[in-house]
Structure formats: C-alpha cells, structure tokens
C-alpha positions as CSV (number, residue, x, y, z in Angstrom):
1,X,45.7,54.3,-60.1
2,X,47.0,52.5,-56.9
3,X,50.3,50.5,-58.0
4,X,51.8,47.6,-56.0
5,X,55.4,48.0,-56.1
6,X,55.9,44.2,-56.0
7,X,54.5,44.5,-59.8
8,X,57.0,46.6,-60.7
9,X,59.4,43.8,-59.2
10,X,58.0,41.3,-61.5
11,X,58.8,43.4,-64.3
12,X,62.0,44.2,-63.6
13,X,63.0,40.7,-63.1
14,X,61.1,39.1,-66.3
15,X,62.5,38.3,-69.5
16,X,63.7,41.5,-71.7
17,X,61.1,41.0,-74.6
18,X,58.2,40.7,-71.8
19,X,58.7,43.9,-69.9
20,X,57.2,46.5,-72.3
21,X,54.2,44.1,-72.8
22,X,53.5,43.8,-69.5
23,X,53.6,47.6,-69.2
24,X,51.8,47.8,-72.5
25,X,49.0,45.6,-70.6
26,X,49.3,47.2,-67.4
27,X,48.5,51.0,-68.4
28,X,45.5,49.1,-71.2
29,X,44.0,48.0,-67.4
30,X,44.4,51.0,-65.7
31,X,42.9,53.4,-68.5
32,X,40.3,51.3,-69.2
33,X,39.3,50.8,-65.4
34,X,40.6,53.5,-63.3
35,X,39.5,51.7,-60.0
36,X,41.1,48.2,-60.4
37,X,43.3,47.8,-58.4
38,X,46.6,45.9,-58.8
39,X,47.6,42.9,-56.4
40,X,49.5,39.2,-56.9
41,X,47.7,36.0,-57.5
42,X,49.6,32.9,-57.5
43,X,52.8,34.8,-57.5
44,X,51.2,36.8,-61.0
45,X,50.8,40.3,-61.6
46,X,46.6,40.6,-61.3
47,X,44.3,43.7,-61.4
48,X,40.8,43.5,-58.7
49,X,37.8,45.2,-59.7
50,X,35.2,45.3,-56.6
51,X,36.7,42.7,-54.7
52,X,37.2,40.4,-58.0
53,X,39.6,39.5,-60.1
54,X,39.4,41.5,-63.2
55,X,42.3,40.0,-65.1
56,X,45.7,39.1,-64.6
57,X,49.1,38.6,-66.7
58,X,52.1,36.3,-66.6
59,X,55.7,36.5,-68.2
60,X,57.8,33.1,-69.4
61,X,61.0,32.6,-70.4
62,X,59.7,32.7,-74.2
63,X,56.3,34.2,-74.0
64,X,53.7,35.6,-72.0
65,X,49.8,35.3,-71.1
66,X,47.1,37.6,-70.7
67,X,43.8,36.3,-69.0
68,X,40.2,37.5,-68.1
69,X,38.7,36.0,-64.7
70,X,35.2,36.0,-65.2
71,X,33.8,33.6,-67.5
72,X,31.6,35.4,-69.1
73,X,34.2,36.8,-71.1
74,X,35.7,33.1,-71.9
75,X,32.2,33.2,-74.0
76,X,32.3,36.6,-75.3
77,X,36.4,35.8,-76.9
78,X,35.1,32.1,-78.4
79,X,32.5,34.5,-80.0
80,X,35.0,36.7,-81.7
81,X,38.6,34.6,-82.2
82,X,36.9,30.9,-82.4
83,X,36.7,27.6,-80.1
84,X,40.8,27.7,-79.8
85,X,40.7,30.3,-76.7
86,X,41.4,28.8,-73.9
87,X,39.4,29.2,-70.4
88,X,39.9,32.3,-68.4
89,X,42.5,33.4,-71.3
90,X,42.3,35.7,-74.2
91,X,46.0,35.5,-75.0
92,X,48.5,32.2,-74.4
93,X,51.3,33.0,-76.2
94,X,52.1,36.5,-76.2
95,X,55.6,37.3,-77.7
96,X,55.3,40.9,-78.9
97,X,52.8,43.5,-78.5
98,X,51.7,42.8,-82.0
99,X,50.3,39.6,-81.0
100,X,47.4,41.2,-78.8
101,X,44.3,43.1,-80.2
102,X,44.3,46.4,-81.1
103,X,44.6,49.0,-78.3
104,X,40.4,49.8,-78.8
105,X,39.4,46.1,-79.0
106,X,41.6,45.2,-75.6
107,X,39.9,48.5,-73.7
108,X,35.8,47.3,-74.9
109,X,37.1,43.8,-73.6
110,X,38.3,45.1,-70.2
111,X,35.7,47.8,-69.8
112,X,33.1,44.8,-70.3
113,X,34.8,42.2,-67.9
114,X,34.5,45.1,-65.3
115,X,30.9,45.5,-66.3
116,X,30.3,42.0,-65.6
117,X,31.5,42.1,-61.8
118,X,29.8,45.1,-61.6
119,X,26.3,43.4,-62.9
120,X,27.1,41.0,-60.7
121,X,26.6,38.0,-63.1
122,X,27.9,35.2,-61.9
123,X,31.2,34.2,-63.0
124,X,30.7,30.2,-63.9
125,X,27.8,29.3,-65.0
126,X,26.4,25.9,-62.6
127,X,26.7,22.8,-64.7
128,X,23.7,20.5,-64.7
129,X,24.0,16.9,-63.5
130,X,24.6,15.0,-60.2
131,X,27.4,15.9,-58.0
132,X,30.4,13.9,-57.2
133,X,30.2,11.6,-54.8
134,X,32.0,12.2,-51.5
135,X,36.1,10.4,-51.3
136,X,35.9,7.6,-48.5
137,X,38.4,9.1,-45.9
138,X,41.8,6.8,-46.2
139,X,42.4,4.6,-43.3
140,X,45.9,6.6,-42.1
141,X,43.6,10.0,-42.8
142,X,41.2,8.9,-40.6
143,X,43.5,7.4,-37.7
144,X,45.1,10.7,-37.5
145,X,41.6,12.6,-37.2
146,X,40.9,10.6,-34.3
147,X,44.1,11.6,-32.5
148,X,43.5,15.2,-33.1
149,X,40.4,17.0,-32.1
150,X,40.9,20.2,-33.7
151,X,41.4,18.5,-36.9
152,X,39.1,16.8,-37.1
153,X,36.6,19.3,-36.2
154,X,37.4,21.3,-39.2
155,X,37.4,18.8,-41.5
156,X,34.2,17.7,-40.4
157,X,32.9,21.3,-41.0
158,X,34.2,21.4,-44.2
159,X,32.4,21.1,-47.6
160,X,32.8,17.8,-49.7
161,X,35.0,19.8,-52.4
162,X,36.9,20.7,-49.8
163,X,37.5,17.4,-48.0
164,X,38.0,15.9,-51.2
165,X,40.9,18.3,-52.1
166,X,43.1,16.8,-49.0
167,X,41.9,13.5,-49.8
168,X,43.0,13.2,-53.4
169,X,46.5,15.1,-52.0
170,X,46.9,12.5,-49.5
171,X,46.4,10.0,-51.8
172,X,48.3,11.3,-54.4
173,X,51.8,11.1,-53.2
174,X,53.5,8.6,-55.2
175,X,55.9,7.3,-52.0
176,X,55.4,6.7,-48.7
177,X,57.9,9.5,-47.3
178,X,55.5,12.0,-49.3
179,X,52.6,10.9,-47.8
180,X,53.2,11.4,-44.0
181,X,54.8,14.9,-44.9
182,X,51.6,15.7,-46.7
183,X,49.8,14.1,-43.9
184,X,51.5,16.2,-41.0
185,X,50.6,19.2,-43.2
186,X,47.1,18.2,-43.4
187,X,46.7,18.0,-39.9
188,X,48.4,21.4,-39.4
189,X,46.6,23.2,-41.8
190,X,42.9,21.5,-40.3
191,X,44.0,22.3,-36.4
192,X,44.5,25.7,-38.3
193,X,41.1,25.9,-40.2
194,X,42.4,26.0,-43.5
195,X,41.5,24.5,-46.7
196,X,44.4,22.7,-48.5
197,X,44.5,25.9,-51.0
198,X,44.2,28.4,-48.4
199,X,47.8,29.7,-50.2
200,X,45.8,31.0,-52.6
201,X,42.9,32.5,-51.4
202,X,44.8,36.2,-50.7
203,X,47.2,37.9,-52.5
C-alpha cells in the first residue's frame, strides 16, 4: 500500500466527524485494490489504479463525499440505489460511517471499478449528435494572438474544446479589469503550451 503523506495532511486538518470516515474509506480502497495508489486531485484525497483514477473522497465542513471515476459505475449505482445518484458519485452527503454501504457491498463496488480500467472500457460513453460549433475568437483575443507568435501557435494547434475553454473564460469575466488579467494569463499559459486546465491534469 504506497501512502501519500499529503493525505494524511488532509485528514489531520478536516473536520472531527470526517476523519474516521475518511480512514474508514481509505483502508475499504486499499484492501479491496492493493495496487491503487494514493495521490491529490483538485486538492482531494484520490486513489489511481493503472494510470486512472479509481475513486476519490472529499471532507466539508458538515459532510463528506465519496465518488467513483469511471462511468461505468455511475450506471452500475443508478442500477442499485435509483436515478438520485449523482454522476461520478456514489455518496454526496456522507455524515457518519453509517451512511455508506456495508463494508462487503463498498469492496464488490471498488473491486469492479478497478475491473473496469483494467478491461479497459471506456470511461464515458460518446454521445450521439453533432458536435458544437467552434466559439468565433473575440476581437481583443485575437489582437493579442497576432502580437504573440508562440501563442498563437498553440492555440492554433489546439483542439476546438480546448480553444473554446479560453474563449468562454475570456468572455466570462463580468468586468473589464477581469478580463485583461485573464487575458495576460491566456497568453502566458499558450506561449507555455497549456490548456486553460492544465492545473488539473497532474496531481
């Protein structure tokens, strides 16, 4: 079982009720799949399995959340609790250890999410229908692009999905002052190669 002592950090430091369920749910992980591995995800304990996120757990002031990655088990928990689980989670409002499954029921769930990166099924499922058009580039986007080569290289590389996630940032600051901050950041990041998420694509 390889720890990451920043987990243990997050336990420490979260709310009194919390910290024996997120043990609880941290040794259900690591006896049901030995090799997972534990790492941080958006600043949340998470467990890898092959490369994947396996699952991952957070802790509020008043509750906390449990959550399987792969959608396949989104399917498998709508099956078995009803239409009112909500995506990627199998638990929203955790206050007490009595408000998960039993400790058999959450092991079958976390040995079969691991199966399902191990199959190698796909974790969403492609939607049928025509995709979304591309964003026109705003005017002040596209005046900076032209003053900035490596920038614009980038985001000319980039897919649509991508290009549209700076877009709609860009576009989505509610006053002018946020705007050119988010602007100079876009640029930044571009010259830099990164997608606007790139925060979130390690650990």
């Amino acid at each position: 079982m390889k720890r990451d002592p920043r987990i243990d950090a997050y336990i420490a430091r979260s709310a009194e009720f919390a910290q024996p369920i997120l043990r609880h749910l941290r040794r259900l992980v690591h006896g049901a799949c030995p090799e997972a591995e534990e790492a941080v995800k958006w600043g949340h304990p998470s467990f890898v399995y092959q490369g994947k996120i396996l699952c991952g757990v957070a802790a509020f002031k008043a509750h906390c959340t449990f959550g399987f990655w792969h959608g396949g088990m989104t399917k498998l928990l709508e099956r078995e609790f009803g239409p009112t689980v909500k995506a990627l989670g199998l638990m929203s409002r955790i206050t007490q250890r009595g408000d998960l499954p039993d400790d058999v029921t959450m092991r079958r769930y976390l040995r079969r999410a691991a199966a399902l990166i191990a199959t190698g099924t796909p974790a969403r499922l492609q939607r049928a229908g025509k995709p979304r058009p591309a964003l026109p580039v705003p005017p002040d986007l596209a005046a900076a692009l032209g003053k900035n080569q490596l920038a614009a290289a980038a985001f000319k590389k980039f897919s649509p999905s991508h290009r549209r996630e700076y877009i709609e940032w860009i576009t989505g600051a509610k006053r002018d002052e946020t705007r050119q901050k988010r602007l100079a950041t876009t640029l930044a990041w571009l010259a830099e190669g990164k997608p606007r998420n790139w925060k979130y694509l390690n650990g």
